[in-house]
C-alpha positions, 0 to 999 in steps of 0.5 A: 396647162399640161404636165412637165416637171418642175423648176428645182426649187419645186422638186422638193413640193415634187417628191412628195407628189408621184404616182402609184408606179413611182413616176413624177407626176407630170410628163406629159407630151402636147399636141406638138412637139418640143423643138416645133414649139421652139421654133414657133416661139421664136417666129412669134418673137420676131414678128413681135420684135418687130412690131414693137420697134416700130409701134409705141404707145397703146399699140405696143403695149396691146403687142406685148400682151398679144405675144406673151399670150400667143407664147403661154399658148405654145407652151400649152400646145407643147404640154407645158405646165405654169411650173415650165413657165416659172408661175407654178402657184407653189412658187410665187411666194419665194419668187416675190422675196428674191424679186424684192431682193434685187429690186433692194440691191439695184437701187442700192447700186444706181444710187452709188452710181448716181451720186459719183462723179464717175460714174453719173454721167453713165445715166445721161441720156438725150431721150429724157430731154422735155420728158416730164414727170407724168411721162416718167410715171408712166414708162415706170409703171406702164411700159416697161413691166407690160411692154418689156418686162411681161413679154420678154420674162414670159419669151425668154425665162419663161416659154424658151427656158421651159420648153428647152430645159424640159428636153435638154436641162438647165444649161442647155436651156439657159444657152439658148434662152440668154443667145436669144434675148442678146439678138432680141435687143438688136433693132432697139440698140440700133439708135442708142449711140446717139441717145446717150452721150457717153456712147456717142463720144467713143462711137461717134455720130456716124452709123458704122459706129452704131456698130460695135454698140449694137454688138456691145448691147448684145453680149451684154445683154446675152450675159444679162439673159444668163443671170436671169434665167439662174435668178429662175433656177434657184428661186423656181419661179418667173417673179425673181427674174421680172423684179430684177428686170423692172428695177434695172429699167425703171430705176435707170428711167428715173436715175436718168430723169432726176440727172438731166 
């Protein structure tokens, strides 16, 4: 890719790279601009959006690789570099220990949940029904880091939070980033009040009462978004925020698998 500057935990590698004027090392401007890039990033997201609702399988995985290739190719355009993308190569290695860090601690935190009384029946979900250890498997290691994961890091902390952060800063760049991933779990939240029991005794069957878990679902995910994109500030690489991602999902898969 192009040129931009990097994510903070780069900035030390940065300091010692700049040019015979002073100036760092990587600012260069693409075909298109920032806010245009912006904007055709958030149209691919919702095509893509779309298309995940409603396809499955084989079908929506080949969607996610499309997106998230269509997405990487826009940050090109915009003169992004794989650093605004959170996959600078000088990072990967820290990215890999806070991945593995969070992964540690959700495990930690939904083998808690799972084991009180309290709390388990927070992982019945109706979904799981018939489901059998084979179809586990392959959400676990298939669709969420290809279907979910892969494309909404690369959409969100990736594309959205490089681009913005390029031209805006940090917080700017997580605001935007995290408003967007809330609105982005709206069609998947639509039937969630039905799939989980929890849900459906304070909601209800009906579908006004989708209502308030769809806008539940979206701040919470809106507040999710924004410790994501810090998991990206600090560690300066995409790999952090995907490990915590993965591990939310698919520990959630299988607490909820071994529960039903």
């Amino acid at each position: 890719m192009s040129c931009s500057h990097p994510d903070d935990a780069e900035r030390r590698v940065a300091r010692g790279r700049r040019t015979a004027s002073g100036t760092p090392r990587g600012r260069c401007r693409g075909p298109i601009g920032t806010w245009p890039a912006v904007g055709l990033t958030v149209a691919v997201l919702v095509a893509a959006n779309s298309a995940l609702h409603r396809w499955s399988g084989p079908f929506g995985l080949v969607t996610a690789v499309v997106a998230s290739v269509l997405l990487l190719g826009v940050l090109r355009r915009a003169g992004g570099t794989w650093a605004d993308a959170g996959l600078g190569p000088g990072t990967l290695a820290r990215g890999a220990r806070w991945a593995l860090a969070m992964m540690g601690l959700v495990g930690v935190v939904y083998l808690a949940g799972a084991l009180l009384p309290a709390t388990r029946t927070l992982f019945e979900d109706r979904r799981y029904d018939g489901m059998s250890a084979s179809e586990l498997a392959v959400r676990v290691l298939v669709l969420v880091p290809v279907g979910t994961v892969l494309v909404e890091e690369i959409a969100f902390r990736g594309v959205l939070y490089g681009l913005v952060r390029r031209a805006r800063g940090a917080v700017r760049a997580t605001t935007v980033s995290s408003l967007l991933f809330g609105l982005w779990h709206v069609l998947p939240s639509l039937h969630l009040a039905t799939a989980k029991p929890a849900l459906t005794a304070v909601s209800g069957d009906a579908v006004l009462g989708a209502a308030p878990v769809v806008a539940a679902t979206v701040l919470f995910t809106a507040a999710a978004g924004v410790l994501f994109c810090e998991l990206r500030r600090r560690s300066g690489s995409l790999l952090a925020p995907m490990g915590l991602h993965w591990a939310v999902n698919a520990f959630g898969y299988v607490a909820g698998f071994l529960l039903r």
